[in-house]
C-alpha positions as CSV (number, residue, x, y, z in Angstrom):
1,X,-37.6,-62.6,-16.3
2,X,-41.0,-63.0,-16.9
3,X,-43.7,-65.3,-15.5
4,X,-44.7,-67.7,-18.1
5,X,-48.6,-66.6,-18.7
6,X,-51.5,-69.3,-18.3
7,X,-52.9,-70.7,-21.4
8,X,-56.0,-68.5,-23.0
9,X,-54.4,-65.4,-20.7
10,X,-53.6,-63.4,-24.1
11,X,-56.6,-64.2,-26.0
12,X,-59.0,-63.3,-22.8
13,X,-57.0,-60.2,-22.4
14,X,-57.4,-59.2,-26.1
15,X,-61.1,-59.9,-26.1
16,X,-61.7,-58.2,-22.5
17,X,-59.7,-54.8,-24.0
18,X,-61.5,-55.0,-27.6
19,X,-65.3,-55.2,-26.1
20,X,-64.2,-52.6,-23.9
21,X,-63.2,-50.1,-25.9
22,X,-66.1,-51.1,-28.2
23,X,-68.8,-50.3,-26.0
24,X,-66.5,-47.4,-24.6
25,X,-66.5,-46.4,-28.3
26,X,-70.6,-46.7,-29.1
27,X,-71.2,-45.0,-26.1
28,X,-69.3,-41.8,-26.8
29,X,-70.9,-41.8,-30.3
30,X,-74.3,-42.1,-28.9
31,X,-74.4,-39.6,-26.1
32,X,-72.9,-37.3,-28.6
33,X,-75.0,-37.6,-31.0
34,X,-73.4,-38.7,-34.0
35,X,-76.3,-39.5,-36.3
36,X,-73.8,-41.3,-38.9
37,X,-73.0,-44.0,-36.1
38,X,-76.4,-44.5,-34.9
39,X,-78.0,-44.9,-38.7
40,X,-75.3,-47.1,-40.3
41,X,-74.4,-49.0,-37.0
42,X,-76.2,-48.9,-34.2
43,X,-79.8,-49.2,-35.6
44,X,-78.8,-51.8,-37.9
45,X,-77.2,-53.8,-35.1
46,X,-80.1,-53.2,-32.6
47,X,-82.6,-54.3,-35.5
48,X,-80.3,-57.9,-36.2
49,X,-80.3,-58.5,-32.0
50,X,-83.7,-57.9,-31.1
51,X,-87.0,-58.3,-32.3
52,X,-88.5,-54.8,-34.5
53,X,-91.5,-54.8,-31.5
54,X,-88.3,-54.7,-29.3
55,X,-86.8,-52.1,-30.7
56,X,-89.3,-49.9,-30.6
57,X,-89.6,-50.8,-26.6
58,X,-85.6,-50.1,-26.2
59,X,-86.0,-46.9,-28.2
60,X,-89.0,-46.0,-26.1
61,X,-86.9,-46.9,-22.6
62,X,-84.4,-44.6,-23.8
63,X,-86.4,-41.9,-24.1
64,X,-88.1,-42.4,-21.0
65,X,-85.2,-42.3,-19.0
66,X,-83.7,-39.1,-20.8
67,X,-80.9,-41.5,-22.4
68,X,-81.7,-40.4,-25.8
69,X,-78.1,-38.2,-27.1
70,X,-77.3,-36.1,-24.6
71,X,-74.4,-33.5,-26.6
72,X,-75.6,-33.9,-30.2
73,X,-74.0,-31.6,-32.8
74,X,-76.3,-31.5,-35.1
75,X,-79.3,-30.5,-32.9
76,X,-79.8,-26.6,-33.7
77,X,-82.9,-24.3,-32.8
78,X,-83.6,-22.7,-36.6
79,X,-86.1,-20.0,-36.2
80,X,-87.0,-20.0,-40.2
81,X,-88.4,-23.4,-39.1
82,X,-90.7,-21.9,-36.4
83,X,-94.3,-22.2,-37.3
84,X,-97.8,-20.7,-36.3
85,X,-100.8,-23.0,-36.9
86,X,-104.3,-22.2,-35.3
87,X,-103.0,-20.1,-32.9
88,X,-100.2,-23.1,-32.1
89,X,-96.4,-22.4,-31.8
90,X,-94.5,-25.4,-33.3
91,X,-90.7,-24.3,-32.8
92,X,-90.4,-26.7,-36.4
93,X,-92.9,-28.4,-38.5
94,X,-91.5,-31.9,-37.9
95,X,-93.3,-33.5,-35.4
96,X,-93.7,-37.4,-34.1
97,X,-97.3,-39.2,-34.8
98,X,-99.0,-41.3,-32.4
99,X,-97.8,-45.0,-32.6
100,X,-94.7,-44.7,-31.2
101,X,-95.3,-43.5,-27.6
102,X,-98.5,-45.9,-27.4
103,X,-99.0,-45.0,-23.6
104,X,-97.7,-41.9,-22.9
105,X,-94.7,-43.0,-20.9
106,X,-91.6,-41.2,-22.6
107,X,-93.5,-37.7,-23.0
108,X,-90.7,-35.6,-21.3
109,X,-87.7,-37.2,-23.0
110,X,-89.4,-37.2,-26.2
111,X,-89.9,-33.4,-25.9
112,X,-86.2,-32.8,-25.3
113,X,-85.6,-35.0,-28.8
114,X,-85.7,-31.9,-31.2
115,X,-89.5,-32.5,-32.7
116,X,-91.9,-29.4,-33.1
117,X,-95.0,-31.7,-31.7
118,X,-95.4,-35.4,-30.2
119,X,-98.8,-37.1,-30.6
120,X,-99.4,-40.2,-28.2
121,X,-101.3,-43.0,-28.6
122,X,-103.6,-44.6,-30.0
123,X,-105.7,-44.6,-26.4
124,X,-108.8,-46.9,-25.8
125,X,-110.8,-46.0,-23.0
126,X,-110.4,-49.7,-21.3
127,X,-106.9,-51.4,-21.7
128,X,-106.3,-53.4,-24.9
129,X,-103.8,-56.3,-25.2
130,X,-102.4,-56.3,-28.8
131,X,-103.5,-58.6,-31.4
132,X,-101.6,-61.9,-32.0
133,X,-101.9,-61.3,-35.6
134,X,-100.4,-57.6,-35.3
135,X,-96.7,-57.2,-36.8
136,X,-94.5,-54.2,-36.4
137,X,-92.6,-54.1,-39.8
138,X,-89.0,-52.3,-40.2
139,X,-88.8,-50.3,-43.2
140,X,-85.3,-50.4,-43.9
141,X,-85.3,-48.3,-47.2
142,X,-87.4,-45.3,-45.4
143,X,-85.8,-45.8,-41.4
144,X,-88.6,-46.3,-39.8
145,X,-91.3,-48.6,-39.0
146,X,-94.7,-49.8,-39.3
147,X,-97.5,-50.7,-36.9
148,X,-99.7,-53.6,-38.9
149,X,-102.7,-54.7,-36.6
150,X,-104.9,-53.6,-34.0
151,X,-103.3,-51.3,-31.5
152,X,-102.8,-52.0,-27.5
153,X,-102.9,-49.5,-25.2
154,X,-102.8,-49.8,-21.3
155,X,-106.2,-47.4,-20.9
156,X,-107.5,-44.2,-20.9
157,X,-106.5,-44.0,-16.7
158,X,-103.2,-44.7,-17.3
159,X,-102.3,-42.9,-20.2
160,X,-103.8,-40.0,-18.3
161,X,-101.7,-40.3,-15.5
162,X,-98.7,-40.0,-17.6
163,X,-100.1,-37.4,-19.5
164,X,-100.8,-35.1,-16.3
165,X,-97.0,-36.0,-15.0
166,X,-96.1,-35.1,-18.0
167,X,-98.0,-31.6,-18.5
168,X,-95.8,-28.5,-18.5
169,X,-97.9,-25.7,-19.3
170,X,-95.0,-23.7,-20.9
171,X,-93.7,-26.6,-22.8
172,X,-92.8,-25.5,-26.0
173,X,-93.5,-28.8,-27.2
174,X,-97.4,-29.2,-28.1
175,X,-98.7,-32.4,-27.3
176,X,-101.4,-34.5,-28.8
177,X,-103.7,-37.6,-28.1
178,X,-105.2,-40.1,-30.2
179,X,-107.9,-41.7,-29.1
180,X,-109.3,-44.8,-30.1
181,X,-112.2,-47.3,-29.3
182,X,-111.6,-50.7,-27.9
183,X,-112.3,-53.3,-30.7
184,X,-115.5,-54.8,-30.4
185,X,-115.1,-58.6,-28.7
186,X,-117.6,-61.5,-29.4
């Protein structure tokens, strides 16, 4: 009645239809939004696969390429949390500090992300390759991450092209720059 099915033809199919709908799974939870999956799961899975200097590259990709959660629930405007500092508007106080965006590449995607402010950089006026004793640390207790070392940056012309890409003058986003000098070589 039936054709007698090859040897392994079960167990590939079970593996092919469970990775499937796994992925099919984290990627529903992630354009959505759901900040429950992407703290308990996906972070703590991306942080056992790659590298923490990795990570922060991958988050930064996404971001660049608007991939960051496209329908999120729990991203809501509050006006209460709008702010006026030295004649600034920051739609909320919570903003993003330079370190993470290093070069200015994921300005736009960054703005859409929900923070009041982004601050880029550190930027040297001539390119600096990092450190080989610099460590990006994950700090597991507080989600985040820190930056132990001297900084990189791909240059003052570079960063500045993104930057001017990047301008919107009616961004209601402000943006920031740290700059930096290049460490002194012997």
């Amino acid at each position: 009645m039936y054709p007698k099915l090859s040897p392994g033809y079960i167990t590939k199919s079970t593996a092919i239809i469970l990775s499937s709908s796994t992925f099919l799974y984290g990627f529903m939870e992630y354009i959505t939004g759901n900040e429950v999956f992407q703290r308990k799961q996906l972070m703590p899975l991306l942080n056992c696969i790659l590298r923490p200097e990795l990570t922060v590259r991958f988050n930064i990709y996404l971001a660049k390429h608007r991939l960051l959660p496209l329908f999120s629930h729990s991203y809501r405007e509050h006006s209460e949390l709008n702010c006026n500092v030295m004649n600034m508007h920051f739609k909320n106080p919570l903003g993003l500090a330079a370190g993470f965006d290093k070069d200015a590449e994921a300005i736009k995607g960054l703005r859409e992300s929900g923070f009041g402010f982004i601050e880029v950089g550190t930027v040297t006026p001539l390119p600096q390759k990092d450190a080989h004793n610099s460590v990006v640390k994950l700090l597991f207790k507080d989600e985040g991450y820190l930056s132990c070392g001297k900084f990189k940056s791909a240059g003052l012309s570079i960063v500045y092209l993104f930057v001017k890409r990047a301008y919107d003058r009616n961004a209601d986003v402000p943006l920031g720059v740290n700059i930096g000098r290049n460490a002194v070589r012997n």
